[in-house]
N, C-alpha and C positions, 0 to 999 in steps of 0.2 A: 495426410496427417502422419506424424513420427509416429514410427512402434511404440517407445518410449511412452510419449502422451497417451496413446491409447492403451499400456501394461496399466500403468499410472491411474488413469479414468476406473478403470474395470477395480483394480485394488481399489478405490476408493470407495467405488457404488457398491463393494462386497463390504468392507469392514468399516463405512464409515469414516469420515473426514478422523476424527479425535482419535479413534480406535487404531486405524492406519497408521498415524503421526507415532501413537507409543509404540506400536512395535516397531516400527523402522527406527526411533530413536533410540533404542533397546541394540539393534542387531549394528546400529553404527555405530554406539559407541561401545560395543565389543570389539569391533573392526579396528579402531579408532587407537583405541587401546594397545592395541598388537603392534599398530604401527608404531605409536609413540615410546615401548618399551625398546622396539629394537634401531630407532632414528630418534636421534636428540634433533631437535626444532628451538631455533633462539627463541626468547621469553616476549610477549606480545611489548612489553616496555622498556625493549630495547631500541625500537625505532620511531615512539611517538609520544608526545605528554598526555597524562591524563586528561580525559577528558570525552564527552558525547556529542559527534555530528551528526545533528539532524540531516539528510541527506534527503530532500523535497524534488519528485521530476512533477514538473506542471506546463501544464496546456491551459489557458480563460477556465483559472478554477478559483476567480475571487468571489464565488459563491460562499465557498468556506475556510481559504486560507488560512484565515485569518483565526478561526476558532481551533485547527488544524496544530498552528504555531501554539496556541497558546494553551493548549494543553499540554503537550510536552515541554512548556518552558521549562518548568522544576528540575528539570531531567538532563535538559544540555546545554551544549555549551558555545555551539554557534549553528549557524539556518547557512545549510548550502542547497541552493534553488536552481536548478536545470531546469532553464524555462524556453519556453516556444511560444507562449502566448502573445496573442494580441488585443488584449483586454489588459485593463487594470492588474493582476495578478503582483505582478514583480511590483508597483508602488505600493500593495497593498502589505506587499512581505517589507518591504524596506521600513515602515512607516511602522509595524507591529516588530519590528526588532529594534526600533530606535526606542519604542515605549516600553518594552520588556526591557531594554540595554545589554541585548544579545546580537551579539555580530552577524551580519545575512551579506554571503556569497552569494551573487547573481549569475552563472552562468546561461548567455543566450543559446541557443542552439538552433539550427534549424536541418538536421537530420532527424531519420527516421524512424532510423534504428535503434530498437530501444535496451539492446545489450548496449549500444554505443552511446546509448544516456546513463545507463547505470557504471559504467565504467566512467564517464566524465566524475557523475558524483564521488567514486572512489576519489579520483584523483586531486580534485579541488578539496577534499577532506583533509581537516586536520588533527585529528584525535584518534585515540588507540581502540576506542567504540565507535560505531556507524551505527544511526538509527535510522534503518529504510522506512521511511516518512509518507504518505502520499498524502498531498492536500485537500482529501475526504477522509483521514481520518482525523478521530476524535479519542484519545484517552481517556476513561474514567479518573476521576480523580480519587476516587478511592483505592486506585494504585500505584498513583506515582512516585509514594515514599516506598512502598516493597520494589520496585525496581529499581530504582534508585540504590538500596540496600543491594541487593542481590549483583548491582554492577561493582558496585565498592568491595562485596566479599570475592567474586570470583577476580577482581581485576588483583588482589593481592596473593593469585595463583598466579604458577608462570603455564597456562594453559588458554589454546583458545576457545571462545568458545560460541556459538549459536544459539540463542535464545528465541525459542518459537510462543506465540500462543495463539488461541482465536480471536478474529473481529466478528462482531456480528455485524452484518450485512443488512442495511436497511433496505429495501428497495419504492422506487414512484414516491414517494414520500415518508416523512420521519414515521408514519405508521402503519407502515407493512414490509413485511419479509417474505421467502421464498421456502417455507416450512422445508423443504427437501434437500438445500442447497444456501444455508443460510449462516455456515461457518468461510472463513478466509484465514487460512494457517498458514504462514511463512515464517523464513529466519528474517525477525525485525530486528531483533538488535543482534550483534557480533562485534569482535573484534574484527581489528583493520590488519592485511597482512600485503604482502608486495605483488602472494599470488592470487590474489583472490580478484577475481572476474564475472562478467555475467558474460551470457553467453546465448545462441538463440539457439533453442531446441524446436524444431519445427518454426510456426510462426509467435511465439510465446517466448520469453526470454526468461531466463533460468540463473539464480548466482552459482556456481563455478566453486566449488571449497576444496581445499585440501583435507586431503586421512587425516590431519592431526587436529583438527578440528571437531571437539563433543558438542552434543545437541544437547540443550537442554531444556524439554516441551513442561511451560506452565499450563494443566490441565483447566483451564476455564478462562471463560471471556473475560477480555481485560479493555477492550474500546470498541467503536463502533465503525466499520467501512459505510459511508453515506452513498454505496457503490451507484445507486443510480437517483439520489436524491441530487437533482442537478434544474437549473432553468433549462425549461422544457425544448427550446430550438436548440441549445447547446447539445441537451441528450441526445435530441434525432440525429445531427452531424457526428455525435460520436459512434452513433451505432453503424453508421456507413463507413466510419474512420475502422471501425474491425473487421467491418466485413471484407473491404479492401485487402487490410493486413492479413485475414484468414488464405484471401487469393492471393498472396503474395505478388499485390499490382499495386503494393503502396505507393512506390516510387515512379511508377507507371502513368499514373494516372491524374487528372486536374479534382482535387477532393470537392469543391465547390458543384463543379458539374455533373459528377458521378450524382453527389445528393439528391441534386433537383431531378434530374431524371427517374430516381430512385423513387423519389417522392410523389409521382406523377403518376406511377408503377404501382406502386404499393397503397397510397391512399388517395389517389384518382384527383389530386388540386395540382396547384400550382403555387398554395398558398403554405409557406413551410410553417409560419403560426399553429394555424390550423389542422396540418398533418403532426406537427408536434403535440397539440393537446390531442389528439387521436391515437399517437404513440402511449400517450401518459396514459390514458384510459385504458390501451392493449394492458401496458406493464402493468396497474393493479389489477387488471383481470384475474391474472392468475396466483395475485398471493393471497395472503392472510394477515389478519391483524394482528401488531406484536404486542405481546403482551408481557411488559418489564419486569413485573413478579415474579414470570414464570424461565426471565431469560438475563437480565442485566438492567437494573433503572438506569432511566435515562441522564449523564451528567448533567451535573450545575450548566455548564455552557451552552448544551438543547435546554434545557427547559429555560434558560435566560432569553436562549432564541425565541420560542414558541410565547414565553411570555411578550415577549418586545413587539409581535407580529399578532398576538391577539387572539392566538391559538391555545385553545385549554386542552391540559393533559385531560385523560380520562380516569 
């Protein structure tokens, strides 16, 4: 494992996911500042029109695409899709941006590298904002006019900038979390610049920013990562898909047969159904049940879901 990852893990389990973010975005954008008084950097709308690309990397995620897109509809201004799937996915996004009347970029891909997915999405982008997207998340809709505002005020700065906050992380199903480990903080939204890259640090893939680049961390949950709320054979194949990539034998290796072997290993069948709802039961083992009051209620879009499917809130 990189140093880096490991400085990074230890900061975090010392001060907390939220606590960590504000002082790092404290001492960066002092840094930041230093840079940008003694180097002038052209104004973010010199090289691109207004506007917000949703920037979507997916694998057979029409589990939720689809609720995914349409919560940040309000917010952009076209779906750029870095797909690998072989499932329904990319008709599912073609077919929700004809109904929204929002323009969806398909890009196929079939590498591995997932700096070298997140750089596609730079590239097929057309807007002067990127919104890093994943097709498990879910916006609240009780924030998509304050982002929306707060894109319109900073964008009439000539500064760029990184906009972080929390997902909360549902995990095994829409009713439970990982009490210990149940924030996901990144730069989702930013401006688009010529240098701006992902990059792999270790086996984890990292965006790449220039000093002139300010953070700017919204202190509270603003949508949901469904991070392992997924059809149950799908989840078991993904968690062999990491394990792989933690051994850096992604590309090494046939992922189908690693599974089943894996399977055989770990939960003694042959039958992947069945070592998957075995999976599903390990993962709620160990969390807790979320409780919305205490943490974010659940958008219009889940509870539409949960009603459709016959599932009562509690």
């Amino acid at each position: 494992m990189s140093y880096i990852i490991k400085i990074r893990r230890l900061i975090l389990k010392t001060l907390g996911r939220k606590r960590a973010t504000k002082i790092k975005t404290i001492i960066w954008n002092i840094i930041s500042n230093m840079y940008t008084y003694f180097k002038s950097v052209e104004p973010p709308h010199t090289c691109r029109p207004y506007g917000v690309s949703a920037v979507i990397w997916s694998k057979n995620e029409e589990d939720w695409i689809e609720f995914s897109m349409r919560s940040v509809a309000e917010i952009v201004d076209e779906y750029v899709l870095i797909d690998a799937s072989t499932d329904r996915t990319p008709q599912i996004a073609m077919e929700t941006g004809r109904e929204l009347d929002i323009p969806v970029k398909i890009v196929r891909v079939t590498t591995r590298n997932m700096a070298e997915v997140g750089n596609l999405g730079l590239k097929h982008s057309s807007y002067r904002w990127i919104l890093k997207w994943d097709p498990d998340f879910i916006l609240h809709e009780d924030y998509v006019i304050m982002l929306k505002k707060l894109v319109e005020e900073l964008d009439s700065k000539s500064e760029y900038y990184l906009i972080l906050w929390p997902h909360i992380c549902l995990d095994g199903d829409l009713f439970h979390y990982n009490p210990k480990d149940y924030l996901h903080i990144e730069p989702w939204l930013f401006n688009y610049h010529s240098k701006l890259r992902y990059k792999m640090i270790g086996w984890l893939e990292h965006l790449d920013f220039s000093l002139f680049y300010k953070r700017l961390f919204i202190d509270k949950p603003l949508s949901f990562h469904l991070i392992t709320v997924k059809n149950p054979v799908r989840l078991l194949y993904r968690k062999y898909w990491y394990e792989v990539r933690k051994k850096g034998i992604l590309d090494k290796v046939d992922l189908e047969g690693y599974a089943r072997r894996r399977i055989v290993d770990e939960y003694g069948t042959t039958n992947v159904e069945e070592a998957a709802m075995l999976y599903i039961k390990e993962i709620l083992s160990r969390l807790a049940r979320y409780k919305p009051h205490k943490h974010l209620l659940y958008p219009k879009l889940l509870k539409d879901y949960l009603k459709a499917h016959g599932i009562r809130l509690e």
